[in-house]
C-alpha positions in Angstrom: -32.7 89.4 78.4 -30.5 88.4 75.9 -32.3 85.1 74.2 -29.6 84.5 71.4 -28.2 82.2 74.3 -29.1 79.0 75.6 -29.2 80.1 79.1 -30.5 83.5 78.4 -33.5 81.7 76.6 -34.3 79.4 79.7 -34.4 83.0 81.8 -36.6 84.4 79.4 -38.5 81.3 79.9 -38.2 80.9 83.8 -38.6 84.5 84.6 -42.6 84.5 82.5 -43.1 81.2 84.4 -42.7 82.4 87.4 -44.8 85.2 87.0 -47.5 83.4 85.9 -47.2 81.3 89.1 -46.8 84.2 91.1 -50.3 85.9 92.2 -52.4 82.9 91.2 -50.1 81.0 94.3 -50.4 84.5 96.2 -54.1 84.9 96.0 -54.5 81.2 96.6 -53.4 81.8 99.8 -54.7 85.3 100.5 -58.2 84.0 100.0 -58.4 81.1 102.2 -58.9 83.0 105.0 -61.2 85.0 104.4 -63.7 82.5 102.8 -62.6 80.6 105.7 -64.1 83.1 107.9 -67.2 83.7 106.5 -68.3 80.6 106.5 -69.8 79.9 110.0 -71.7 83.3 108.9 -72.7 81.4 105.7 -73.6 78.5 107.7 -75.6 80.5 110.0 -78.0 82.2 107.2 -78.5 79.2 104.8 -80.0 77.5 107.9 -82.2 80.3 108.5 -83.2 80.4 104.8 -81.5 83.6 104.0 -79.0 83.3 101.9 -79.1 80.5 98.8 -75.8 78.8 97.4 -76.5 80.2 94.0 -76.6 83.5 94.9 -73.7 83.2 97.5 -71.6 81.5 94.7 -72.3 84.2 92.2 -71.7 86.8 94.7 -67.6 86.0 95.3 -67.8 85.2 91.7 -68.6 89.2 91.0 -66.9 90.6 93.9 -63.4 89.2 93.1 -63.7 89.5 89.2 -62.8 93.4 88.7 -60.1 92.5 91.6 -58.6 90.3 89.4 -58.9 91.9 86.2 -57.2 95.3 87.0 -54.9 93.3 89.4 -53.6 91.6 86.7 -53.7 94.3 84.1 -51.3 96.2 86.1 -48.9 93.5 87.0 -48.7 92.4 83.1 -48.3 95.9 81.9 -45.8 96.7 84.0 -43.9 93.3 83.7 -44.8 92.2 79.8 -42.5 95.8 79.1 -40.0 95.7 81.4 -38.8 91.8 80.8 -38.5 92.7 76.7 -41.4 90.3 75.3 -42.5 90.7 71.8 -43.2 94.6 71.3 -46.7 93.9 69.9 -49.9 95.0 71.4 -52.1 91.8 70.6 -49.5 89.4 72.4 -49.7 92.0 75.1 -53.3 91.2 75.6 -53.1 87.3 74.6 -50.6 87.3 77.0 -52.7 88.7 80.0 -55.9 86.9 79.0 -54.1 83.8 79.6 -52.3 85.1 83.1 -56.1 86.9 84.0 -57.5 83.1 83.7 -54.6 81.3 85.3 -54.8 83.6 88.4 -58.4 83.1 88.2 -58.2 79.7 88.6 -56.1 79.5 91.7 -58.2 82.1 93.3 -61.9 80.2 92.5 -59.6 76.9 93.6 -58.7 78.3 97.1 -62.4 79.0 97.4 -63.4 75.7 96.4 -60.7 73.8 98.9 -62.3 75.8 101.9 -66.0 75.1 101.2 -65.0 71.3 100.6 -62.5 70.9 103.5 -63.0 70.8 106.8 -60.9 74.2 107.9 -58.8 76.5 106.4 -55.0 74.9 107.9 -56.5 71.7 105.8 -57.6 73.7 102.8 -54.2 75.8 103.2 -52.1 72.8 103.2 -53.7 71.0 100.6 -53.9 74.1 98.0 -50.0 74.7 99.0 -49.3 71.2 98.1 -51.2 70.8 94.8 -49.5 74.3 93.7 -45.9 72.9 94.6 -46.9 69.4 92.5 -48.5 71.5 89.5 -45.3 73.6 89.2 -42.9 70.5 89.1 -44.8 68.7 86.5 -46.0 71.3 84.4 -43.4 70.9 81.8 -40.9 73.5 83.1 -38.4 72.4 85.4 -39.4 68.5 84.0 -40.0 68.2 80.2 -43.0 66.0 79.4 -40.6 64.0 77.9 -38.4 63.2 80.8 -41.6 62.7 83.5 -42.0 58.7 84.1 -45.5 57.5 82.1 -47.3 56.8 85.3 -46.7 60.2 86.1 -47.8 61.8 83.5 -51.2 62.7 84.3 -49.9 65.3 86.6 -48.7 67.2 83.5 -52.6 66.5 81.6 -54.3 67.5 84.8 -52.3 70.7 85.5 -53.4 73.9 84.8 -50.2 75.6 84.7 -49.5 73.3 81.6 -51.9 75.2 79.9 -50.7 78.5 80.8 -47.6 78.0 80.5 -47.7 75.9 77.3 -50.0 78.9 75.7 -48.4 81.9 77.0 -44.6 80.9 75.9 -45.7 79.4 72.6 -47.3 82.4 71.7 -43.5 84.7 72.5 -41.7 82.2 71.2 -43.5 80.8 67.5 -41.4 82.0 64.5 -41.0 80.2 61.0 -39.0 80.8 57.7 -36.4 83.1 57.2 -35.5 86.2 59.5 -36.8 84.2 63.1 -34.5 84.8 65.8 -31.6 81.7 66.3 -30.7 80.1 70.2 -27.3 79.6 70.0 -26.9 75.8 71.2 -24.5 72.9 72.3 -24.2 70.2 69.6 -23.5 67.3 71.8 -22.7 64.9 69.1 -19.8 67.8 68.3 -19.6 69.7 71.2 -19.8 72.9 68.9 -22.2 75.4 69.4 -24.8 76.2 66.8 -27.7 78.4 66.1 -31.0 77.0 65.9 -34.3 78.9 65.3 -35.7 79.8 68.8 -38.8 78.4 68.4 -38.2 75.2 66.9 -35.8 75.0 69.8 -38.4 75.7 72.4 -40.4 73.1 70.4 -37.9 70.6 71.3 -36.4 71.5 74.3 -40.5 72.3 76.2 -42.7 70.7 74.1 -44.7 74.0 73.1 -47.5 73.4 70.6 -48.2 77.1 69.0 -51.2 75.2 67.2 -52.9 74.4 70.4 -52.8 77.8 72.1 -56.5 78.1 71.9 -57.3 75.3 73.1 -55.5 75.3 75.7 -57.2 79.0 76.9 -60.6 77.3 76.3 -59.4 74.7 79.0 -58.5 76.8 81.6 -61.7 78.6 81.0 -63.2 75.5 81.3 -61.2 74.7 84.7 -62.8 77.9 86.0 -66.5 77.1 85.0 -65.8 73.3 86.9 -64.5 75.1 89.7 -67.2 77.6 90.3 -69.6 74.9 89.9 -67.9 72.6 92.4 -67.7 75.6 94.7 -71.8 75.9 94.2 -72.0 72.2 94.9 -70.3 72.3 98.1 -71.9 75.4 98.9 -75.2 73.6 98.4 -74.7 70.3 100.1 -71.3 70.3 102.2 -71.3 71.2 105.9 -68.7 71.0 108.4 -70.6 73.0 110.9 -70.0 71.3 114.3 -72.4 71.8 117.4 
């Protein structure tokens, strides 16, 4: 991709967010069915005392962990290389720590919607529509600048923001001399000039390099919330009908 152009930028841009999207949104879905159908099972031994929500809880935890570590492994090696990011090993791995967590957190979510909800079509449709919301207001095809203030929360309480945010700021964060130019449309000329890509991202996404940190720690954070929601409902949510 050839990012000394304004549209080739926004590919760059579109083409990492939509694989960050991608199997966090897949394995959202993929997993809802098959918590779904173990849950009359789980229902089943809790009530004769032989499983505990704890240990249930921590057991999906383990069992889909290595799945989505080496699952996303490959997928970032192979993509990270093949779309021309930055040729540099830690960014590599920066890069698929904060696509590991993201996909992480959709997958802990889908869990989390079935225990809550009362069957799988609900938990399905209300995961499918909360992914479709995050993705609009996450910054990308919005800027946080152009999304109404009573609608902004959606970008605060999203956590593709946070992916997406650290992820691209990371690529994109170049100062002083010798950082790569965007070539742009002066509007007030209507002459194109070159602007350094990344305080052009800056302006155009909002991308804060100095937060990239925080923002891992809060999808971390998301995850920890989620599991413990999931052990919650585990614990004291039934929808078992007689």
């Amino acid at each position: 991709i050839d990012m000394s152009t304004q549209s080739g930028f926004f590919s760059s841009v579109a083409v990492q967010f939509m694989a960050l999207v991608f199997l966090g949104i897949l394995n959202l879905n993929q997993v809802m069915p098959v918590i779904a159908s173990e849950r009359a099972v789980y229902y089943r031994e809790r009530a004769s005392n032989m499983y505990e929500a704890h240990w249930y809880s921590l057991t999906i935890s383990v069992v889909e962990l290595p799945y989505l570590i080496v699952t996303s492994f490959v997928f970032v090696f192979i993509f990270y290389w093949m779309v021309g990011l930055r040729a540099d090993w830690g960014m590599f791995f920066l890069w698929w720590l904060v696509y590991t967590l993201v996909t992480s957190f959709f997958t802990f979510f889908g869990v989390l919607l079935v225990v809550l909800l009362p069957d799988g079509s609900t938990a399905n449709l209300v995961g499918t529509g909360l992914a479709n919301i995050w993705s609009m207001f996450c910054g990308f095809m919005v800027p946080i600048g152009s999304i109404p203030v009573v609608w902004r929360f959606l970008y605060y309480f999203n956590p593709i923001t946070y992916a997406v945010n650290s992820a691209l700021s990371m690529q994109y964060y170049c100062l002083g001399a010798g950082c790569p130019t965007v070539s742009s449309l002066d509007p007030a000329t209507g002459q194109l000039v070159a602007m350094d890509r990344w305080i052009y991202a800056e302006d155009s996404m909002g991308l804060n390099y100095n937060t990239r940190w925080l923002y891992i720690g809060i999808l971390a954070i998301a995850i920890g919330v989620t599991r413990s929601l999931t052990f919650v409902g585990l614990r004291f949510v039934s929808h078992l009908t007689r």
